[in-house]
N, C-alpha and C positions, 0 to 999 in steps of 0.2 A: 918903404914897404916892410912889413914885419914877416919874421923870420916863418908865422902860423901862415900867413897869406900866399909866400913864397911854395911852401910847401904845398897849398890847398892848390897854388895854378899847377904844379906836376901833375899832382894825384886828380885833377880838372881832365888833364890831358889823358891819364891813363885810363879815367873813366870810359872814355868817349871809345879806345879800345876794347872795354871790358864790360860786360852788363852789369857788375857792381861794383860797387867802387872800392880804393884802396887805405890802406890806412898807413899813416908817414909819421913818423917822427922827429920833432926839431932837433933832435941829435943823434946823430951818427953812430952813437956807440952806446946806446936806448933803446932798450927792448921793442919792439915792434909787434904787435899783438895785431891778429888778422880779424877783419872785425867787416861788416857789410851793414849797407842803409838799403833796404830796399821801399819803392815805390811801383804804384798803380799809374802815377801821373808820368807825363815826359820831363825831363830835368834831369837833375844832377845832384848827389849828398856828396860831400868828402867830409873824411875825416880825421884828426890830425892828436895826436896822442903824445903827452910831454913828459919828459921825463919825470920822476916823483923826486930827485936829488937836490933840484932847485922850486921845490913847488911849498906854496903858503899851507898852512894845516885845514884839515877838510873843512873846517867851522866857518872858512872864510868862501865864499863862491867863487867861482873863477871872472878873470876881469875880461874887459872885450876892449878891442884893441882900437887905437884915434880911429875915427871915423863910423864907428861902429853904434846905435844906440840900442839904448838899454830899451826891453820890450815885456821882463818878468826878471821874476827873481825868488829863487826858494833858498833862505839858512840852511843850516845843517840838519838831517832828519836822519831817522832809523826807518825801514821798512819804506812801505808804501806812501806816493803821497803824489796831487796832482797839482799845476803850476798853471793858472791862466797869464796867455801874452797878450798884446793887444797889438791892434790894426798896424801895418806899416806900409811902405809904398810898395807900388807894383813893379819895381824894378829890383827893389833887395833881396838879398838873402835871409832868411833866417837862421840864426846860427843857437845853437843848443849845447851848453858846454857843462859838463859834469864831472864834480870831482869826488872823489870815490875812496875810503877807505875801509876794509877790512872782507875776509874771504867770502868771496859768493859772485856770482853772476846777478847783474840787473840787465832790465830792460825799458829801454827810452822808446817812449811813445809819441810822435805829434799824429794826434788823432784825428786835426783836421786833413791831413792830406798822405796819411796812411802811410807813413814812414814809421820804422821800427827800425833798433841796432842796439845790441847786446854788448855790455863791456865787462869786463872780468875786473873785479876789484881784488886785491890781496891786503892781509893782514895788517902788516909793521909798512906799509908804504901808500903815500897821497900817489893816485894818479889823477890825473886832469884829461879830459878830451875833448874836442874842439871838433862840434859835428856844424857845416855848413849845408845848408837844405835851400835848393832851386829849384824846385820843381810849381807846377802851376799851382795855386791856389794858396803861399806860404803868404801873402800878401795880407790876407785878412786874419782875424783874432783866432786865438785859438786855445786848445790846455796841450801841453804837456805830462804825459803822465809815467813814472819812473814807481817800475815792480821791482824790490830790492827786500832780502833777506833781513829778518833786524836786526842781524852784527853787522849790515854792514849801515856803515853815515856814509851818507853823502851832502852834496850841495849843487845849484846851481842857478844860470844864470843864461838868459835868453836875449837872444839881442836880434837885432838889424841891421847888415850891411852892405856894401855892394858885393853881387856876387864874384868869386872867385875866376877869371878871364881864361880861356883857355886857349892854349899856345897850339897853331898849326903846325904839323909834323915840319921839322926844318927849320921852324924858324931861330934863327939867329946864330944858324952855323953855316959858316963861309964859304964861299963856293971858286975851287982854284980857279 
């Protein structure tokens, strides 16, 4: 199980606590940027943000992990620009992952099921983020559409996968 996956079952779990959801990082010692996916629909977004120290240069879109299939796909762009995905089954996730260089705030749209989440890009660093979207409706086609200043490039890469499991309170800690 990949380390984005791992993190998506916590922030699964901390969801179900909190009406929006949280945003994790695959390392420990990587900035953590507070960020929310909200919905109309019942489900669940998480969101998972990688450090920029080991990430490929924005030109390249983010990859999607075994198991996971490719559903869209946008190169590298400045500004504005909209990404149609297509149909997947009714049990997956849609996952939305953007990678982002130079200063400005964007904002990631799937307009079929009315999710939005804001990420903060900066200058001299790739960041990557890893948004998984469960909610009703992610099942059929749809556009993606990403509001972005035009210094900043980005790229990205829409996929389908199983959704992220969410752990009941307890489990897996021992009981004397």
């Amino acid at each position: 199980m990949s380390r984005r996956t791992l993190a998506g079952l916590s922030i699964a779990c901390a969801a179900v606590l909190l009406p929006v959801s949280a945003c994790s990082s695959d390392h420990s010692d990587a900035k953590q940027p507070t960020q929310s996916a909200r919905s109309s629909e019942s489900g669940s977004a998480t969101i998972t943000a990688t450090p920029s120290a080991t990430q490929p240069p924005v030109k390249k879109p983010p990859e999607l992990d075994d198991g996971e299939t490719l559903a869209g796909r946008q190169n590298v762009t400045n500004g504005n620009a909209s990404t149609a995905f297509s149909k997947g089954k009714k049990s997956d996730a849609l996952i939305v992952a953007v990678r982002c260089q130079g200063t400005g705030k964007i904002k990631v749209v799937v307009q079929s099921v009315h999710v939005s989440f804001p990420l903060e890009c900066v200058a001299n660093e790739v960041n990557t983020t890893y948004n998984q979207v469960a909610v009703t409706g992610v099942e059929r086609s749809g556009v993606v559409s990403v509001e972005a200043p035009s210094v900043v490039r980005w790229s990205m890469t829409i996929g389908r996968g199983p959704a992220a499991q969410e752990e009941t309170p307890g489990a897996g800690l021992n009981s004397a």
